[in-house]
ROBAFI-25702 format. One line per 5 residues: number of its first residue (from 1); their letters; for each residue x, y, z of C-alpha. Coordinates in pm, 1 decimal. Example, Ala and Ser with C-alpha at 12.3 -4.5 7.8 and 13.67 -1.06 7.14 Angstrom:
// ROBAFI-25702
1	AS	1230.0/-450.0/780.0 ~ 1367.0/-106.0/714.0
// end
This chain:
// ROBAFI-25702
1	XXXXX	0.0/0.0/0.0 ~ 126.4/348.8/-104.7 ~ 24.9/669.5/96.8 ~ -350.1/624.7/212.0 ~ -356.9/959.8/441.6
6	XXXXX	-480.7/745.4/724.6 ~ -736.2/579.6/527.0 ~ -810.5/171.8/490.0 ~ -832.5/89.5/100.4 ~ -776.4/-279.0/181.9
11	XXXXX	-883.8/-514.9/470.3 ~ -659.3/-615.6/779.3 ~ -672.9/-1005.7/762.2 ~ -807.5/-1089.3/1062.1 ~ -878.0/-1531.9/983.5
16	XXXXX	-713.4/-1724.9/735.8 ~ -785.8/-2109.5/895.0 ~ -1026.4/-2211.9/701.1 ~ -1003.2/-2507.7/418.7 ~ -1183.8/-2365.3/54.3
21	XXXXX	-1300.5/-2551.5/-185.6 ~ -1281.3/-2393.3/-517.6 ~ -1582.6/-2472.0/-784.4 ~ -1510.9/-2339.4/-1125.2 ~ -1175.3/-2252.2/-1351.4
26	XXXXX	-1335.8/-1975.2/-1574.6 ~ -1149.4/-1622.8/-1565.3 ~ -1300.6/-1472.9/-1210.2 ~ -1154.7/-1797.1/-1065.0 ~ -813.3/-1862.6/-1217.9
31	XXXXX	-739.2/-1449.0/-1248.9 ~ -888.8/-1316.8/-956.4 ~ -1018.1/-1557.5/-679.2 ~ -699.8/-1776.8/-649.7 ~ -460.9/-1448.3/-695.4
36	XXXXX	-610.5/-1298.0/-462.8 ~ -608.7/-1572.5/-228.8 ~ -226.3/-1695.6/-287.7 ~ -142.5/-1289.1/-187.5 ~ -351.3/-1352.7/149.1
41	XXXXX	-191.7/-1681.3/260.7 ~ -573.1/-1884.1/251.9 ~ -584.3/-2224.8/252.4 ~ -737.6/-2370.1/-96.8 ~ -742.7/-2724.1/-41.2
46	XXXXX	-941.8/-2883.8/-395.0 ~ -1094.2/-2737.2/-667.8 ~ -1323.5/-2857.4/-949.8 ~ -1520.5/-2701.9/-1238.5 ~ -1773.2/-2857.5/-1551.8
51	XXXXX	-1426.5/-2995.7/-1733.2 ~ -1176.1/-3152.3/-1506.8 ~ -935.3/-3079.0/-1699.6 ~ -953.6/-2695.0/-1719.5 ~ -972.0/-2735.3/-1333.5
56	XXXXX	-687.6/-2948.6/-1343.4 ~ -489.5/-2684.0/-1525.9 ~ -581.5/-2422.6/-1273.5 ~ -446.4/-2638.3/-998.8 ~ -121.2/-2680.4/-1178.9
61	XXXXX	-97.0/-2290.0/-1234.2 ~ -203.7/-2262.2/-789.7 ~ -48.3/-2515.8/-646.7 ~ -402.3/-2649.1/-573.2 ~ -374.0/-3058.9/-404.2
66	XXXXX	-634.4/-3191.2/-547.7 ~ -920.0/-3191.4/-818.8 ~ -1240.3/-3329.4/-811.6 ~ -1436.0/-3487.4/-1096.7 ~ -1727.2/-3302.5/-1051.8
71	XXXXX	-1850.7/-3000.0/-831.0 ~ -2069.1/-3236.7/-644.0 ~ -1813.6/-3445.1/-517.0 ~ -1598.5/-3148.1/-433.9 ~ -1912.8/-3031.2/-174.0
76	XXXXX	-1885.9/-3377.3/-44.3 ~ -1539.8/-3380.2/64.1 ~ -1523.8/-3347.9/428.5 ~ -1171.2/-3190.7/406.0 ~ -1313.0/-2847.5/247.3
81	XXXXX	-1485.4/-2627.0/502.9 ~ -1594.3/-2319.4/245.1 ~ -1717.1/-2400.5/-79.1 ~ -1620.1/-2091.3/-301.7 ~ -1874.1/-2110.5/-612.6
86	XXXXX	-1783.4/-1924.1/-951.7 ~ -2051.7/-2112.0/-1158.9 ~ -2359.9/-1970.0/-1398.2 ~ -2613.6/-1832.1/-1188.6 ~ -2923.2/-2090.7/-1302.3
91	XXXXX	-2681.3/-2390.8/-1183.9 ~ -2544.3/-2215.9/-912.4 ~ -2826.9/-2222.5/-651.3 ~ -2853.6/-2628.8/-672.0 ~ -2467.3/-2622.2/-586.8
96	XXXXX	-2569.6/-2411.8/-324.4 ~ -2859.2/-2616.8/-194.8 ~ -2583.6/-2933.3/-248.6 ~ -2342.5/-2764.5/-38.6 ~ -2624.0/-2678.7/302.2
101	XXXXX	-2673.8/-3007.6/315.6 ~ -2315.6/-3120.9/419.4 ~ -2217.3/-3100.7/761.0 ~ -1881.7/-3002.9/706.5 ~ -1952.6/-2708.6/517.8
106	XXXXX	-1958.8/-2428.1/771.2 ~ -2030.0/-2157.7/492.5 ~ -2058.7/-2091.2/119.8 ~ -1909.9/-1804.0/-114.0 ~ -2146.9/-1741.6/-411.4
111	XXXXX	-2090.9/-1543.6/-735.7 ~ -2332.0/-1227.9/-795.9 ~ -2613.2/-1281.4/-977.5 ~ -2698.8/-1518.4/-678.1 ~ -2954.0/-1682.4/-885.2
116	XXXXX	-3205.9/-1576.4/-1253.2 ~ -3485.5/-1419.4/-1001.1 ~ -3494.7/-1282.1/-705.2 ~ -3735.4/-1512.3/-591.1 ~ -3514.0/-1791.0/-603.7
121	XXXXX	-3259.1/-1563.1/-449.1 ~ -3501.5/-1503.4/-131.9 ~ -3569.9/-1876.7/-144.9 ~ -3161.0/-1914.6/-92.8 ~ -3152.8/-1692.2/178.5
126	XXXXX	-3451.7/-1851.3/375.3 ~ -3294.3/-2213.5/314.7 ~ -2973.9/-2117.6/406.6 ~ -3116.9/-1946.1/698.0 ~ -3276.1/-2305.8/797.7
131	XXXXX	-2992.2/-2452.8/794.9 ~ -2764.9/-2257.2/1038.7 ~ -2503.9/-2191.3/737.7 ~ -2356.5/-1875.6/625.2 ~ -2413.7/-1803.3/289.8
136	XXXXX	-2269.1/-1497.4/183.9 ~ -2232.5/-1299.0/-203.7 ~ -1938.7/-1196.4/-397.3 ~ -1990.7/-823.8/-392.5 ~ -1669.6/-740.9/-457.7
141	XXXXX	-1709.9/-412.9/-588.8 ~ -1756.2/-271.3/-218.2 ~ -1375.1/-396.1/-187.7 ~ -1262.1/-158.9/-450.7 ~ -1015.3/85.7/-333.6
146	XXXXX	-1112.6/353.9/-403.4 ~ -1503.6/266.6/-268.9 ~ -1368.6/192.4/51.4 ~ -1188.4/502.6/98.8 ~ -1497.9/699.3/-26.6
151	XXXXX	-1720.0/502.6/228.9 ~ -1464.9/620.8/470.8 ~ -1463.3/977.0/347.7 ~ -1875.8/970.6/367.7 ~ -1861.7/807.9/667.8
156	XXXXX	-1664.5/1077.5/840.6 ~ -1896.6/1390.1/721.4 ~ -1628.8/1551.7/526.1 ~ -1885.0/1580.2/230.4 ~ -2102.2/1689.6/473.2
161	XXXXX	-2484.7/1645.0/331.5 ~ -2500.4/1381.5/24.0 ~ -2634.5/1556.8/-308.9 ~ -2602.7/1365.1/-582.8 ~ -2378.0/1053.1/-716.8
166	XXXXX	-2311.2/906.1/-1082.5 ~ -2109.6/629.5/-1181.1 ~ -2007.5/639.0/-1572.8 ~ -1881.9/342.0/-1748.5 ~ -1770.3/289.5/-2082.2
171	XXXXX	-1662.4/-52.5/-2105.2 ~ -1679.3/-358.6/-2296.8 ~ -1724.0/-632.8/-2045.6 ~ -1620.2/-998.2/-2143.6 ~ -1930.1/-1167.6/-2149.7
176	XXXXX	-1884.6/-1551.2/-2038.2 ~ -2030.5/-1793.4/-2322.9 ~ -2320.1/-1898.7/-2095.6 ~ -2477.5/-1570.5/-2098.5 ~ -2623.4/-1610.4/-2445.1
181	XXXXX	-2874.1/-1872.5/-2275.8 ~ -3056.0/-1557.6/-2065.2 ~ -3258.6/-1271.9/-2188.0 ~ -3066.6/-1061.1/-1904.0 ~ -2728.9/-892.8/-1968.8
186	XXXXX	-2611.4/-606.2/-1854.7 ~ -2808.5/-509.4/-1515.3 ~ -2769.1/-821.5/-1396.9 ~ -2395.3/-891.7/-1479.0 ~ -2238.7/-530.4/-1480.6
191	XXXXX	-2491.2/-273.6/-1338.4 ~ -2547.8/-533.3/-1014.4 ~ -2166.1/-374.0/-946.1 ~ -2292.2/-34.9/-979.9 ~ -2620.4/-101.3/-817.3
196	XXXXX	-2484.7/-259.9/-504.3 ~ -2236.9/-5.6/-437.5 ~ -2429.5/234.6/-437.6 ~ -2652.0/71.8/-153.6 ~ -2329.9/22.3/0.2
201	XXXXX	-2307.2/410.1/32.2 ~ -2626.9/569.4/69.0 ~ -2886.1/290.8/189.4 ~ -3184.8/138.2/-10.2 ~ -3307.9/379.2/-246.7
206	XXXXX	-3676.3/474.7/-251.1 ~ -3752.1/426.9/-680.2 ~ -3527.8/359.4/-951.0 ~ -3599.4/476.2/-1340.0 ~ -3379.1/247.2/-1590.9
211	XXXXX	-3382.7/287.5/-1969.2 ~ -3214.8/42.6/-2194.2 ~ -3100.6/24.3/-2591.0 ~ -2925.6/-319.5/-2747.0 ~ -2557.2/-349.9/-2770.0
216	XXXXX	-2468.7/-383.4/-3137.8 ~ -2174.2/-522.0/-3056.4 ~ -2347.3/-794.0/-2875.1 ~ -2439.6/-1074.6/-3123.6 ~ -2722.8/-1256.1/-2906.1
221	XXXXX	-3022.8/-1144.1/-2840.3 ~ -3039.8/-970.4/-2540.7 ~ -3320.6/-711.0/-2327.5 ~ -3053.5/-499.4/-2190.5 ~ -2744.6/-406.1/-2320.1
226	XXXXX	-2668.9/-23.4/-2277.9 ~ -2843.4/89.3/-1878.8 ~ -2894.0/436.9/-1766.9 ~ -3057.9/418.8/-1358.5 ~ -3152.2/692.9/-1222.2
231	XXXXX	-3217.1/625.3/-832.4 ~ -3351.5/840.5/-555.5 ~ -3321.3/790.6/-199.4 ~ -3479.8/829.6/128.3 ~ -3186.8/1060.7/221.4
236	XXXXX	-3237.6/1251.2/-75.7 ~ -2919.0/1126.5/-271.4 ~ -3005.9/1125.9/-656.7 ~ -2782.8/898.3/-825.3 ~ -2709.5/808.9/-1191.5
241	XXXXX	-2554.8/459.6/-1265.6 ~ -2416.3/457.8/-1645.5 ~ -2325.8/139.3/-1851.9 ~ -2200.6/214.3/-2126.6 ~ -2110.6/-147.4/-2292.6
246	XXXXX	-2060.0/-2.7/-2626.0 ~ -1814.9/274.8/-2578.1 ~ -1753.6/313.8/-2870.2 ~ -1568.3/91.3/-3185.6 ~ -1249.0/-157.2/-3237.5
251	XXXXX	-1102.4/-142.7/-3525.5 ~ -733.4/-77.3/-3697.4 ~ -668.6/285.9/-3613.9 ~ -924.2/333.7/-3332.2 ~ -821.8/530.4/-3051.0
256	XXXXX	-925.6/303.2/-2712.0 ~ -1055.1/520.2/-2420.6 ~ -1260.9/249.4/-2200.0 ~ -1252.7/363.7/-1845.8 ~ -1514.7/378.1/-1524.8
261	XXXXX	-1563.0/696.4/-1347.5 ~ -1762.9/820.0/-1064.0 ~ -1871.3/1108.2/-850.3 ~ -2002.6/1215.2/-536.3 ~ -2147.0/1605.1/-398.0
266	XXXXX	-2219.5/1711.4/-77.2 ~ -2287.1/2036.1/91.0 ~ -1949.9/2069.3/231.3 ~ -1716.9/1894.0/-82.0 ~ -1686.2/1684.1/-352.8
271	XXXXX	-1505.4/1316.2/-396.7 ~ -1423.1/1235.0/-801.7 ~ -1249.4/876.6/-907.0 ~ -1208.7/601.6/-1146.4 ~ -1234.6/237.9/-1134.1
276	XXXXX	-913.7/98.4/-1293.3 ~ -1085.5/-235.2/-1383.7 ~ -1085.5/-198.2/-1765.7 ~ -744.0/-107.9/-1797.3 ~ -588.4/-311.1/-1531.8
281	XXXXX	-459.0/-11.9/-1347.4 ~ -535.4/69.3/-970.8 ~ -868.6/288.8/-858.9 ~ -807.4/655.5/-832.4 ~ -960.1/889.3/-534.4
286	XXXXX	-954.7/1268.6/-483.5 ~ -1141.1/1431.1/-238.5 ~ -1212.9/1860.1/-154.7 ~ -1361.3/1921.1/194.1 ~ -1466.6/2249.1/328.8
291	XXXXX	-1458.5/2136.7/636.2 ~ -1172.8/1894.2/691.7 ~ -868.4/1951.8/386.1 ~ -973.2/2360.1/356.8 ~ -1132.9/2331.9/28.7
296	XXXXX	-791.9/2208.6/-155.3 ~ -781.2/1867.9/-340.1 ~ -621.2/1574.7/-143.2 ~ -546.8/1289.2/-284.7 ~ -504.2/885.8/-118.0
301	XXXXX	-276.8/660.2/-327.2 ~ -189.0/283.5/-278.1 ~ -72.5/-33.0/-490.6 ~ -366.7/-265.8/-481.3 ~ -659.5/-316.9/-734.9
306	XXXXX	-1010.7/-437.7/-741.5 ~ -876.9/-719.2/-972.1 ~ -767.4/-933.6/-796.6 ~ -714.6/-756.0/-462.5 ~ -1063.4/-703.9/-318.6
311	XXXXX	-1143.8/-1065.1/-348.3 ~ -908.2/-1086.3/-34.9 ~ -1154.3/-872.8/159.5 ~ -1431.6/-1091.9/20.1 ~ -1336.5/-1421.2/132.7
316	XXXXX	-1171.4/-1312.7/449.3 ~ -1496.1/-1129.2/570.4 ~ -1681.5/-1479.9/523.5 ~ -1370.8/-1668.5/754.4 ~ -1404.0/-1431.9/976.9
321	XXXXX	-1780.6/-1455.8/1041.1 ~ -1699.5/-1833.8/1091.7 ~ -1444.8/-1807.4/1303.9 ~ -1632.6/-1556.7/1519.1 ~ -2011.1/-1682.3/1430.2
326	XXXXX	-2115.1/-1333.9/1359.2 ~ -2298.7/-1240.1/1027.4 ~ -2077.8/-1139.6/775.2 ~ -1982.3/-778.5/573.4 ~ -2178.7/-946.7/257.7
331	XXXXX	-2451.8/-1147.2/364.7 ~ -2709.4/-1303.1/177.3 ~ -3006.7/-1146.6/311.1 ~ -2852.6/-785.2/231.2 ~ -2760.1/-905.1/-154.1
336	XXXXX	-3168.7/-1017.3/-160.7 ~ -3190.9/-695.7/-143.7 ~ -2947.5/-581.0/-445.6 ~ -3130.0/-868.4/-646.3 ~ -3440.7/-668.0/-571.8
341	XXXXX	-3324.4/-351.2/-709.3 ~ -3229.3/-512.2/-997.1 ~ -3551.4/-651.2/-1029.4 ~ -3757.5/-331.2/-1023.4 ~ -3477.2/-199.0/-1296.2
346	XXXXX	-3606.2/-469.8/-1510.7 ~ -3948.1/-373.3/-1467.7 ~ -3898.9/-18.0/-1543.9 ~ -3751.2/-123.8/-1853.4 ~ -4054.9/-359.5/-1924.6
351	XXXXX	-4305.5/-124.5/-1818.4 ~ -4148.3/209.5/-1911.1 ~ -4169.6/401.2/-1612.1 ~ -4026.8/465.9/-1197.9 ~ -4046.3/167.7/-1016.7
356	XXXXX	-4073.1/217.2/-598.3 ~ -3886.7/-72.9/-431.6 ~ -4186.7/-122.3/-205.8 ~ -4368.8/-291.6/-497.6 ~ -4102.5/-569.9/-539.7
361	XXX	-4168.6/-834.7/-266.0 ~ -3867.0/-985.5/-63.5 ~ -4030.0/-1130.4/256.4
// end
């Protein structure tokens, strides 16, 4: 970590004894998870995915012991104590309902979108509920850097009085293969990012207004491909979450500028950023505070990225709600709740117009 200014962009490791069992070898596993987790000093004891063989050459690449045939028998091992899932989300919640039943497994990681509906996603949370496990949901963006530091820097009242937010993407994402089987694209596998953070840092928001065009670039069909959200909240926040999957073309010639940024005013300052992730560079913060840096810009620095860094703080806040059987930083009943916004985006879309989030049922 570089100069902070007294800040935390990145967890203190508090519990690393756990045994993990790794399901999937796609590009969030091999790139991010098991980086992330080699840097931290966890314990990843197996791993399997749909082709043993592509988890076989992610446990060459790891150092992983062993690989299972097939997912299921990786839940049944009685050696793995957290079953880390990076699987499609309409196969993931059988894993999930696979893995509550073992009595070894003391808790399960799961990938964001937790399931297709977020019905099935409050079904999850009940049944997990039942069964005295910890489920908990890859949220990662609320590891970011610079998104910790901000929630710091809100946290503190040097902003004073939230205004307004935006987040502004203009990315191409790298849509996994499976994705052409849903209708759903980009709220539910980009925007839940945006989305979530945003509850992260102001609450639940009272409405949410989403408009949508297709991606030409995206050759399947697809409901949602570029996403403008508007949200308002009980605070009074307005927020605007951007995804731009387009940005723009590729060609010979063409001039690249993807990038993420974002924005927050308050009465007493204004905190500006980007999120590094689509040109593998670290976040960016700068902050101007009437009340606490004299109006003049001050800016925290450090070393780490979201990718793969924050997935420390993801799977380290789930040990550490084991070790200490307290609920963890990301737990399932809370991402329920980021399904549900997502929901009522999709039916804004569908029905053209504000959604409240009163009218989309989680109990």
């Amino acid at each position: 970590m570089a100069d902070a200014k007294g800040f935390e962009p990145d967890v203190k490791i508090r519990t690393r004894q756990y045994r993990i069992g790794c399901i999937g070898a796609g590009m969030i596993m091999a790139e991010c998870h098991l980086a992330a987790y080699k840097e931290a000093g966890f314990q990843v004891a197996a791993i399997a995915s749909r082709t043993k063989a592509n988890a076989q050459k992610v446990a060459d690449r790891w150092g992983i012991p062993l690989v299972h045939n097939t997912p299921e028998k990786l839940i049944e091992d009685a050696t793995v104590e957290i079953i880390d899932l990076a699987f499609p989300p309409d196969q993931q919640p059988a894993l999930i309902r696979h893995a509550l039943k073992q009595p070894h497994v003391k808790a399960i990681l799961a990938q964001k979108p937790l399931a297709l509906s977020v019905d099935e996603a409050r079904r999850l949370r009940d049944e997990a509920k039942a069964s005295g496990k910890i489920l908990s949901v890859n949220q990662n963006m609320r590891y970011d850097q610079s998104m910790r530091v901000l929630k710091q820097i809100i946290d503190s009242g040097a902003l004073g009085e939230i205004v307004f937010a935006q987040i502004d993407m203009h990315a191409i994402p790298h849509w996994q293969t499976f994705l052409a089987d849903y209708d759903r694209l980009a709220l539910s596998n980009m925007a839940v990012h945006h989305l979530d953070v945003l509850r992260f840092l102001f609450g639940d928001p009272e409405e949410i207004t989403t408009l949508t065009r297709k991606d030409p670039r995206t050759t399947f069909d697809h409901t949602d491909g570029i996403t403008v959200s508007t949200l308002r909240f009980p605070s009074g926040v307005l927020a605007v979450s951007l995804e731009d999957v387009w940005s723009g073309p590729r060609e010979p010639g063409y001039k690249d500028d993807q990038h993420i940024s974002w924005r927050v005013d308050g009465t007493h300052g204004v905190a500006k950023g980007t999120i590094g992730w689509p040109t593998g560079a670290a976040s960016t913060l700068t902050y101007a505070s009437t009340k606490t840096t004299s109006g003049e810009w001050v800016t925290p620095t450090w070393d780490t990225m979201w990718f793969p860094h924050a997935f420390i703080g993801v799977m380290e806040q789930l040990q550490h709600a084991v070790a200490t059987a307290t609920e963890p930083a990301l737990p399932v009943a809370d991402n329920v709740k980021t399904m549900a916004l997502v929901e009522a985006a999709y039916r804004s879309i569908a029905e053209r117009r504000t959604v409240k989030l009163t009218e989309i049922s989680i109990d």
